[in-house]
C-alpha positions, -999 to +999 in steps of 0.1 A: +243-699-690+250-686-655+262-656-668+223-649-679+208-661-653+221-635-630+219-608-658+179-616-656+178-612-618+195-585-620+171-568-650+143-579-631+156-559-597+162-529-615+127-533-627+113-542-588+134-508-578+125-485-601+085-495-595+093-492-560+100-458-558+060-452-567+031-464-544+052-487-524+084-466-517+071-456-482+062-484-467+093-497-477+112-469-460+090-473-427+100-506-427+136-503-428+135-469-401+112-489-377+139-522-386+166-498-378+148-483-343+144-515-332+184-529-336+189-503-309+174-521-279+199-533-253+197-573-267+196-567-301+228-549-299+244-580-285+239-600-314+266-584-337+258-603-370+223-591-371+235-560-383+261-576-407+246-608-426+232-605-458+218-630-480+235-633-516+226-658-540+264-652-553+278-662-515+247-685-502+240-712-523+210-723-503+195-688-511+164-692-540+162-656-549+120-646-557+127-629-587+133-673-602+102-681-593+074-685-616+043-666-607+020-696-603+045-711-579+039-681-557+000-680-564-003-719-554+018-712-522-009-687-509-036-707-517-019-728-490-016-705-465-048-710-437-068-674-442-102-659-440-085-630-457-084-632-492-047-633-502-050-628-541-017-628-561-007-603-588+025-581-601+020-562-573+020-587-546+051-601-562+071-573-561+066-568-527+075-603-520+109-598-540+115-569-516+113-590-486+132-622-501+156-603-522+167-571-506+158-575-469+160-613-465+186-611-435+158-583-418+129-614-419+152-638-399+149-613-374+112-605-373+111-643-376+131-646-347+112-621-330+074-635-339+089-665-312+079-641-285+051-615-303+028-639-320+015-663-292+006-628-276-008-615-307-028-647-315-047-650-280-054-617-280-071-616-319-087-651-314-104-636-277-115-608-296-129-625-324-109-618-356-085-637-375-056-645-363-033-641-395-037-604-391-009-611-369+012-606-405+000-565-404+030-561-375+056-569-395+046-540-423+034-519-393+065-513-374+088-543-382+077-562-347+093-527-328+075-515-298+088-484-297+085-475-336+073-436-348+062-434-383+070-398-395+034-392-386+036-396-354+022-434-355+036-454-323+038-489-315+038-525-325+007-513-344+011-480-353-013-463-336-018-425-343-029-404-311-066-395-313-073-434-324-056-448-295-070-429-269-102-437-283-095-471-274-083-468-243-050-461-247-035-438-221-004-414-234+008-393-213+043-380-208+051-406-186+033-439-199+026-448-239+002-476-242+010-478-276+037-494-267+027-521-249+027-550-264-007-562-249-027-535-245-022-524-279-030-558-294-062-556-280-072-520-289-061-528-326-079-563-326-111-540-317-102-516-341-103-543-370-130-558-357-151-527-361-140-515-397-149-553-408-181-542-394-185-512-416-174-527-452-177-566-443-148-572-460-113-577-450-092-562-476-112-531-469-107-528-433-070-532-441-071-503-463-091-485-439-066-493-409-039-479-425-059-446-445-091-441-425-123-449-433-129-413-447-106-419-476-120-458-482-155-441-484-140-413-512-127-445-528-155-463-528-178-432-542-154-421-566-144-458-583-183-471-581-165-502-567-167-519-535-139-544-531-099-534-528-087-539-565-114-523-575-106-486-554-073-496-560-065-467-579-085-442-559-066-452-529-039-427-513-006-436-526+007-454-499-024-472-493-023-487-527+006-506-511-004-517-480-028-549-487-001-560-509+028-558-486+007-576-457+000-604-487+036-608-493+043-607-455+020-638-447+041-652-475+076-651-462+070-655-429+054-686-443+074-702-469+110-682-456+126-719-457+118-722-495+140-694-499+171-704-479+160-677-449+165-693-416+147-678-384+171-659-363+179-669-326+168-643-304+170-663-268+172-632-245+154-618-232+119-631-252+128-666-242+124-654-203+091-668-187+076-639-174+042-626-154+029-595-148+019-579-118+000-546-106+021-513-091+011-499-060+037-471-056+057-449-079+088-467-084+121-465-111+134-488-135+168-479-116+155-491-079+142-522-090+173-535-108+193-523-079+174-542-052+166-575-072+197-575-093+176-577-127+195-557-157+179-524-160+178-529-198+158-562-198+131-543-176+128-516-204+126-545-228+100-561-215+080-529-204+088-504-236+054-488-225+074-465-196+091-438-214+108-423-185+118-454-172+094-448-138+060-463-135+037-438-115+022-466-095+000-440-070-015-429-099-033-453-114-037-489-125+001-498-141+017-534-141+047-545-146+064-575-167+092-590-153+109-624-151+088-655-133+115-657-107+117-619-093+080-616-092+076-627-054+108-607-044+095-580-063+057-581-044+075-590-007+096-560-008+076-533-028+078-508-001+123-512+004+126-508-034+102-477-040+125-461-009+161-472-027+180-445-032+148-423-040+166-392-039+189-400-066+158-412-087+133-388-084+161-358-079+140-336-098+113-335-079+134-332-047+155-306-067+124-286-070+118-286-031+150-277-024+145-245-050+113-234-038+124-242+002+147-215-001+118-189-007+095-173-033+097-184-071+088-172-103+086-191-138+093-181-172+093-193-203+127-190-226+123-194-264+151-218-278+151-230-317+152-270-326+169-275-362+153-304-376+171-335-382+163-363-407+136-388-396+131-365-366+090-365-359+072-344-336+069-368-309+109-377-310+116-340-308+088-334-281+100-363-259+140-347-263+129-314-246+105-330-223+071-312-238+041-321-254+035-326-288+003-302-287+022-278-272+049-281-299+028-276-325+009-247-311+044-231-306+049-240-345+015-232-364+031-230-401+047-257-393+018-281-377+002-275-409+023-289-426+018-328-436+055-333-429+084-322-412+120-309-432+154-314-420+166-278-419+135-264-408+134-246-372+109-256-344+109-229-316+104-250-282+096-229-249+115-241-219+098-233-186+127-221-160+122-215-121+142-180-105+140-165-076+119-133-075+135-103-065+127-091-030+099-067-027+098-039-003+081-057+024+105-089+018+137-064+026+112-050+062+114-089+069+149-097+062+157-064+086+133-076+115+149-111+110+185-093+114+170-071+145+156-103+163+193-124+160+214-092+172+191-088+200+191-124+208+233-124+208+238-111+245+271-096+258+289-116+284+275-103+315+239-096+304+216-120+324+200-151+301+171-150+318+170-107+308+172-118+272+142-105+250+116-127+233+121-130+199+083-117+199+089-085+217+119-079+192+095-084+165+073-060+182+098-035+187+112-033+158+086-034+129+060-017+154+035-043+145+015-069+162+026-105+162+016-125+135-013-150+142+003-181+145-022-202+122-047-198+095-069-224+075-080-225+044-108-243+027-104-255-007-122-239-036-134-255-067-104-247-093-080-234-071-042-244-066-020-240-040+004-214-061-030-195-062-041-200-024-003-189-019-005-158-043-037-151-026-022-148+014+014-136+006+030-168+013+052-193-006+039-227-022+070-245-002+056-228+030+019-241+027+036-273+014+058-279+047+029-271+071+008-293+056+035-318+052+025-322+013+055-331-017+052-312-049+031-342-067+002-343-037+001-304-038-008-307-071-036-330-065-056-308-044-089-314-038-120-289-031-133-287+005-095-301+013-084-279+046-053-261+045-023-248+072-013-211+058+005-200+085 
């Protein structure tokens, strides 16, 4: 008797697997990748049997694998479950169900553990919107509760946010800061982007769909079915879309009725137990320099602030905050100005190694072609943020490639890398370096010529290149569109000259502004 119960689990999870590898075999594999990502974070590396327990109804006897339970056991559970979305129960919903009970039961502990910390943020922010709260369940299908999840896509985020999409609401990406990321700011911009596909179909299911395909290919549904509810474009639906309602379904499930199954929440205390605030940035400051000053681990500040990707938050830039523990936060505002000065050579040596480069006289740039072989999983964002470019640029460096839907493992990317040398010295460079050489031998006296006798290093000058002193000052007036390496093309002088008279660092002397007076010389 036992013997056959297992051999009808078993029959019935070959069955689940094989229909899995059709419409829902990628959001299954975004799932695990984005699962995956996330167990790489500082804390959830310290918990050793996340990565380890499994649940087995052979070894776990409090286990109830899905594939026992009758069908209208499941249906009457989501009748149960409080939602203005409609959470309709078929084949489909239950295998996805199965998938999250049966194969990845030990993965929901963990996004249950998790959802301690994610959905009290999630559900202020939808409620103050004015959508339903339970859309909190999209997350978990999203990017497994991962800030700092990439779909193959490009997608980033808690809630997957493509690009173009987030900037249109108001997410900032830059090289340096990913609002995508953050866990707030991203809520909101997705709770406003549900809120306005409801508004275009005035039906949940739809938006869903729409969320995760575009309205554009909800519309072709629509047209090409005659239908205008979910199941009914089913079928018209791109292939992973045909998926996605029913996974979020089966998520509000388990994260629902978990316990009827034998799945226990895991205990994820630190650092999403921390009571923390937030607080505004006034200066550019490193990850590094505040953990150094206020003795905070450097890994619980990325934690809490996955938004940074270089680990620096450009504070003179722009409006950026900063989440960090209750206790730190009046340290933290009392000494703003001693930590942004830690140690800042060592944590903005870049910058500083650029002033040292172009202090020592004229530069030129150029570009040097190397060749990226593409690994598995790699997107265009993960290999964009490894050689510090832009993804636009990447893909205009790549055209066959960009137009492409995917990326291959094996393929080749060629990425341009953008190299500083020193120019080779011109003719009037060498005159200089001479009259230079001419005014230190004249100014080296022999031991019984008269100080007072001694040249000016003006009339050496003079007498050597036959030419007039230079003027000892010239100003400039900004122009609309210039730069200082063009002002500096433009009088014969070097951008670290006009930088030093006009006692400027690389980041202000890019920030130029017209009618802006500047030193030459």
């Amino acid at each position: 008797m036992r013997l056959g119960f297992f051999t009808l689990i078993f029959s019935l999870f070959v069955c689940f697997s094989l229909s899995a590898q059709d419409d829902d075999y990628g959001v299954f594999v975004e799932f695990e990748r984005n699962y995956d990502s996330l167990l790489q974070g500082y804390y959830m590396k310290q918990v050793a049997k996340l990565r380890t327990r499994k649940y087995d109804y052979k070894q776990d006897y409090s286990f109830v694998s899905a594939a026992s339970v009758p069908d209208s056991v499941f249906a009457r559970r989501l009748k149960t479950i409080p939602s203005v979305i409609p959470l309709t129960y078929n084949d489909k919903v239950r295998a996805h169900i199965t998938y999250y009970v049966d194969r990845i039961g030990d993965r929901v502990s963990v996004m249950l553990g998790l959802s301690r910390y994610y959905f009290p943020i999630f559900e202020n922010i939808l409620d103050r919107v004015g959508v339903p709260s339970e859309l909190k369940y999209l997350v978990v299908i999203e990017s497994a509760l991962n800030p700092r999840a990439v779909s193959r896509v490009g997608a980033t985020g808690l809630w997957q946010f493509m690009y173009a999409t987030g900037r249109m609401y108001d997410l900032r990406v830059n090289s340096v800061v990913d609002d995508r990321r953050d866990p707030m700011k991203s809520t909101v911009a997705a709770a406003k982007y549900l809120k306005d596909l409801y508004g275009i179909y005035n039906d949940w299911t739809l938006a869903l769909a729409a969320y995760n395909c575009g309205p554009g290919n909800v519309n072709k549904a629509i047209r090409r079915s005659g239908k205008d509810d979910f199941w009914g474009i089913y079928d018209f639906l791109p292939r992973e879309t045909r998926s996605y309602v029913p996974a979020y379904i089966a998520a509000a499930y388990v994260m629902n009725y978990h316990n009827e199954h034998g799945i226990r929440e895991e205990k994820i205390s630190y650092p999403y137990s921390l009571i923390t605030d937030t607080i505004m940035v006034r200066k550019d400051v490193h990850f590094g320099q505040i953990s150094s000053v206020l003795n905070i681990p450097f890994e619980q500040l990325r934690d809490l602030n996955p938004q940074y990707k270089m680990d620096m938050i450009p504070g003179e830039q722009g409006n950026y905050s900063l989440k960090m523990p209750l206790r730190y936060i009046n340290d933290y505002i009392s000494l703003e100005d001693s930590i942004s000065n830690y140690d800042r050579a060592k944590y903005f040596e870049d910058e500083r190694g650029d002033e040292e480069l172009l202090a020592g006289g004229d530069v030129e740039y150029r570009y040097r072609t190397v060749y990226h072989k593409i690994r598995r999983n790699e997107t265009w964002s993960s290999i964009a943020r490894k050689y510090g470019v832009n993804v636009s640029d990447l893909k205009k460096w790549n055209p066959k490639a960009s137009r492409k839907r995917y990326l291959y493992a094996g393929q080749l990317l060629a990425v341009k890398q953008k190299e500083a040398y020193k120019k080779q010295a011109t003719a009037s460079a060498l005159q200089e370096d001479k009259t230079e050489v001419a005014v230190e031998k004249s100014l080296l006296s022999s031991d019984n010529q008269a100080i007072d006798n001694q040249p000016t290093a003006q009339e050496v000058i003079k007498k050597t290149s036959g030419q007039k002193p230079k003027q000892t000052a010239v100003k400039h007036k900004v122009r609309k569109g210039e730069t200082v390496g063009k002002i500096a093309k433009r009088y014969g002088v070097s951008e670290a000259q006009i930088r030093r008279l006009n006692n400027m660092t690389l980041k202000s002397s890019s920030r130029i502004k017209a009618g802006q007076v500047l030193r030459i010389k």
